[in-house]
N, C-alpha and C positions, 0 to 999 in steps of 0.2 A: 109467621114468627112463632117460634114457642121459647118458653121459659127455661133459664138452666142457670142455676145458684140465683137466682134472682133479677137475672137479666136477662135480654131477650136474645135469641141468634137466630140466623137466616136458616131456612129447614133444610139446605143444601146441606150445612155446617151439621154433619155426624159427625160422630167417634173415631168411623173408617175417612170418612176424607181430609180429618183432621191428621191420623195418623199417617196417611199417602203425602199430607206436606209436608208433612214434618219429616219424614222420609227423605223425599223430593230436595228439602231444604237442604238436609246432610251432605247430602251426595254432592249437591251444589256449592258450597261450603267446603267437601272434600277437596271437589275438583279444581275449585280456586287454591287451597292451603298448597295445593302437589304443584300447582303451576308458579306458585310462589318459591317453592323448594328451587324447581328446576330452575325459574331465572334467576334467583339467589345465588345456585349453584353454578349456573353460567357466567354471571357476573362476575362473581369470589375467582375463577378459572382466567376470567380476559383481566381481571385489574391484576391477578397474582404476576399471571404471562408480562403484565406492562411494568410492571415494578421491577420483575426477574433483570439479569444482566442481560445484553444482548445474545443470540448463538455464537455458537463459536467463541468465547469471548476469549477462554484461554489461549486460542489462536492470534488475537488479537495484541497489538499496540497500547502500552502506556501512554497518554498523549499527553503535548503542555497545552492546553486552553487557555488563549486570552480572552476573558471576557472586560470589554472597552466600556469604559464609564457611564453610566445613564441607559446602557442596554437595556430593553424591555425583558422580563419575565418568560414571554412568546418568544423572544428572539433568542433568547439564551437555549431554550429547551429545542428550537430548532438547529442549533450550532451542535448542543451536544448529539443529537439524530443522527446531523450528518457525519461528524466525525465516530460517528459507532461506540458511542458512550451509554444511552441508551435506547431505550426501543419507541419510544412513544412523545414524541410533543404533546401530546395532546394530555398523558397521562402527569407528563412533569408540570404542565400549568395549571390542570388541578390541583395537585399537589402544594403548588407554593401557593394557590390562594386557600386552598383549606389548613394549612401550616400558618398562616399571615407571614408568610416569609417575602413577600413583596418587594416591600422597603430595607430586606435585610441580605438580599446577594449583592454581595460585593463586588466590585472589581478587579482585576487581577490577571496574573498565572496562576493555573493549577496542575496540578500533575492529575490526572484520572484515567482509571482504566477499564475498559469494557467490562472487567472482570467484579467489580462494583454493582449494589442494585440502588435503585435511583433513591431510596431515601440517605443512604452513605455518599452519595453522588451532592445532593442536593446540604447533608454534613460541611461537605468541603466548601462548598459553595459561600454559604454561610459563614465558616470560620474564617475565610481571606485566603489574599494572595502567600504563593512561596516564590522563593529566590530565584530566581534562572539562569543559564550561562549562555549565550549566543553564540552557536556556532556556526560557521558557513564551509559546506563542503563543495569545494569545486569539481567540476567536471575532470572526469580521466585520470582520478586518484586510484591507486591499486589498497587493498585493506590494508597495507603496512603503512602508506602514505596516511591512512583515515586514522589507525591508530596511534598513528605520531601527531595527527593533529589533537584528536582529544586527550591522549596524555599530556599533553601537552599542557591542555589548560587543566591538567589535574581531572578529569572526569572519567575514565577509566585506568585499569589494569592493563597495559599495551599486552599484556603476554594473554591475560586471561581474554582480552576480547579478540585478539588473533584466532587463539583455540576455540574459540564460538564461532567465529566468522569462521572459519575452515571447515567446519560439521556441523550445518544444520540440524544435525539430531539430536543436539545435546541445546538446542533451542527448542526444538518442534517437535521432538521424538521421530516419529512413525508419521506422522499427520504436516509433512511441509506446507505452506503456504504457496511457493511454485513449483510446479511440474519440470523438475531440469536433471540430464544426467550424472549430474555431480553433487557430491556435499557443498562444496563450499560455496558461499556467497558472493564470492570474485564478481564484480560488474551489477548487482542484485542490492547493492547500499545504494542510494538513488541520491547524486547529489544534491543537493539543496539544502538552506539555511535552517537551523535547527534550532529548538528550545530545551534544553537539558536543566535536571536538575543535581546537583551535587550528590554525591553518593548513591545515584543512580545507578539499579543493577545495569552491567553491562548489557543481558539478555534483552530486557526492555528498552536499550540504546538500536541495538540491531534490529529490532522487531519495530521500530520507528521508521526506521531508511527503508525496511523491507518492504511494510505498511505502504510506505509511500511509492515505494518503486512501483507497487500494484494499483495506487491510486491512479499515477500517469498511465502507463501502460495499457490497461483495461481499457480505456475507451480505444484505443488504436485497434485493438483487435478485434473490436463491432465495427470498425468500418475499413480496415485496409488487409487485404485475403494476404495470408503467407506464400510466397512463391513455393510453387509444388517443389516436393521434396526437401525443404526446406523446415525447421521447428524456429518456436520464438526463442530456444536458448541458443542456435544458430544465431536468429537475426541478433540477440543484445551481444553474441560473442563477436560479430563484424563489427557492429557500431562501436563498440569498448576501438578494434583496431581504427577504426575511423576519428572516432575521437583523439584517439593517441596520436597521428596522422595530422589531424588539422589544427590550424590556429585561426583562420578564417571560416567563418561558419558558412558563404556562400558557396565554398569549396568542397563542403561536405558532399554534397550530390555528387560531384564530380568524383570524386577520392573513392565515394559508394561503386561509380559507373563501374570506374577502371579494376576494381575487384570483382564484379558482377561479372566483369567483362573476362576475366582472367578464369574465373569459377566454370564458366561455358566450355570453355576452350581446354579443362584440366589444364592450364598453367599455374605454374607456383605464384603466391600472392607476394611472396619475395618482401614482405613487412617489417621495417627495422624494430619496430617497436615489439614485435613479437620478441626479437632475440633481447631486448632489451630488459624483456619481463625477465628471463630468468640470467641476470644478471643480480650482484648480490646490493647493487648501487648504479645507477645512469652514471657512465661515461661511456665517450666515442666509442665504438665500434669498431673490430677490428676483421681482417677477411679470418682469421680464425675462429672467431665466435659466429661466424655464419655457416661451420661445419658443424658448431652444438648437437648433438643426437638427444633432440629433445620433440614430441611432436607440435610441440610448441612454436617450433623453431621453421616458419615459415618456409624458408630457403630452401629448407632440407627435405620439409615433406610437404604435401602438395594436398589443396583443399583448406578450411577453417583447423583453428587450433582446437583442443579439446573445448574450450569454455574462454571465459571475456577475463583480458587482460588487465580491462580497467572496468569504473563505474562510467559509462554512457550519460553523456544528456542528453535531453528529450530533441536536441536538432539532430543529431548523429544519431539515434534509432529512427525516425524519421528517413534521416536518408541512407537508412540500411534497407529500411523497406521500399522507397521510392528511390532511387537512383537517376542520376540524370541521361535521357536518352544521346549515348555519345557513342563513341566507338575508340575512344582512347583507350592504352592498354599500358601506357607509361606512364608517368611523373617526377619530379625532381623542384626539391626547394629551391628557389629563386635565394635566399636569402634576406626576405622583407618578413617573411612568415606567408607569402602567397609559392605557388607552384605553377612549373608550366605541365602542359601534358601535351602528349605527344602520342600520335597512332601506331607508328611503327619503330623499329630497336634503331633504325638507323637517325630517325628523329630527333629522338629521346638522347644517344651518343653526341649531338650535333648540341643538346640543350644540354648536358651535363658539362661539355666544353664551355661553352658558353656562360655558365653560374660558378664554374672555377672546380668542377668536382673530376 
């Protein structure tokens, strides 16, 4: 030991190996402070990204969210995930426990849109429910039919949202949501019951049915293969006619076959409701209007029409894709709302005597 200010230190303890730890120490101390920065920085980057709206958001649906009374915290922030509200469960239930907002999400509707970051999200939440209008849109409506129902309850412009429904690009710009050769939405509003809210822009009406058309849809096409040659804006332009076609939904396969069966063979699909679309209102049919020079106009020309006559529902896209194995190539309404079908024209003649046609 020797002596130094009065005290004793170990003779290992020089100047120089004092100075090498204290070195040693910095460097140690540097390399913690950097590694602090980096996962600082990395953290600041995944909470910014969980907070942010989700991608694509502008792409995205306005939606009505009921959140049902007594819902847990957990269960709410997984509701809004799956409806594409925002990005992260995980980051929205931190949030309301580090908010103390627990006891204060309400129950309700809310209107919210992906376009939102989750503390504006979590705003709404908090302030309560808003008003909603119920709407139910039935199967094999054409966009004129769709905007006579919601004008109807006062919730759009029938003219303004026609002219939206007709040119997705004054929705979407440049960046569609489906892949199809036409602008307009014809058959792509997806029927089903809806949550509207009053003076709701129209764009975010349409971008709700659109939304949803792609919520159904998407999973059919991870598991049932398009017949070659064939696109999906084929299959929903058949189903739209199939729909239009049936009143009984076990008949849909069938009503699929006999078109399937027709499409082989380049025969005309001969479809009254095709000529029916460009009509300026449903009534009867006359042998006149089945010479329309329209390609719409089944009769006339041979194969699918440009695009879908009506909105499809999920049985009749179904059995656009799956057809039922028959060999029929006729049909004719009974009159109950059921059909007979028949394989050959001499058949088919013998069942349209027979139904009074």
């Amino acid at each position: 030991m020797s002596r130094l200010e009065g005290r004793f230190r170990p003779a290992w303890m020089t100047a120089q190996t004092l100075t090498s730890f204290w070195q040693s120490s910095l460097q140690i101390l540097g390399r913690l402070f950097s590694l602090g920065l980096v996962l600082g920085l990395v953290a600041a980057v995944a909470a910014s990204r969980m907070i942010l709206p989700p991608e694509n958001a502008k792409l995205a649906a306005a939606s009505i969210i009921h959140i049902s009374p007594g819902t847990p915290g957990r269960d709410i922030g997984e509701l809004l995930s799956q409806e594409g509200i925002i990005r992260s469960p995980a980051a929205f239930n931190v949030a309301v426990r580090l908010l103390g907002l627990e006891q204060h999400l309400k129950a309700g509707y809310y209107r919210l849109s992906p376009g939102m970051d989750l503390l504006q999200v979590m705003e709404h939440l908090e302030a309560g429910q808003v008003s909603t209008v119920r709407v139910t849109i039935p199967e094999g409506l054409t966009l004129e039919a769709i905007a006579d129902r919601l004008a109807a309850q006062g919730l759009v412009d029938r003219e303004r949202f026609l002219t939206l429904a007709r040119d997705d690009s004054l929705i979407y710009g440049d960046s569609p949501p489906i892949e199809k050769p036409t602008r307009s939405l014809e058959g792509y509003l997806f029927p089903d019951t809806y949550f509207f809210v009053r003076n709701q822009p129209e764009e975010e009406m349409i971008k709700r049915m659109v939304h949803r058309f792609i919520q159904v849809v998407e999973p059919l096409k991870e598991t049932v293969p398009l017949p070659a040659g064939f696109s999906w804006h084929d299959i929903i332009t058949l189903a739209s006619i199939i729909e239009k076609e049936v009143m009984v939904s076990q008949e849909a396969p069938l009503v699929s076959a006999v078109f399937w069966n027709r499409l082989r063979i380049d025969m005309p699909l001969q479809s009254d409701p095709t000529v029916q679309f460009l009509l300026e209102a449903p009534r009867k049919l006359y042998y006149s209007d089945l010479a329309t020079d329209s390609p719409y106009n089944t009769y006339k020309y041979k194969g699918l029409p440009p695009g879908p006559i009506a909105s499809p529902g999920l049985t009749s896209i179904k059995a656009a894709l799956e057809p039922a194995e028959v060999d029929y190539l006729y049909f004719v309404a009974k009159g109950d709302g059921t059909h007979a079908f028949s394989r050959t024209f001499q058949q088919h003649r013998q069942a349209r005597a027979r139904y009074g046609f």
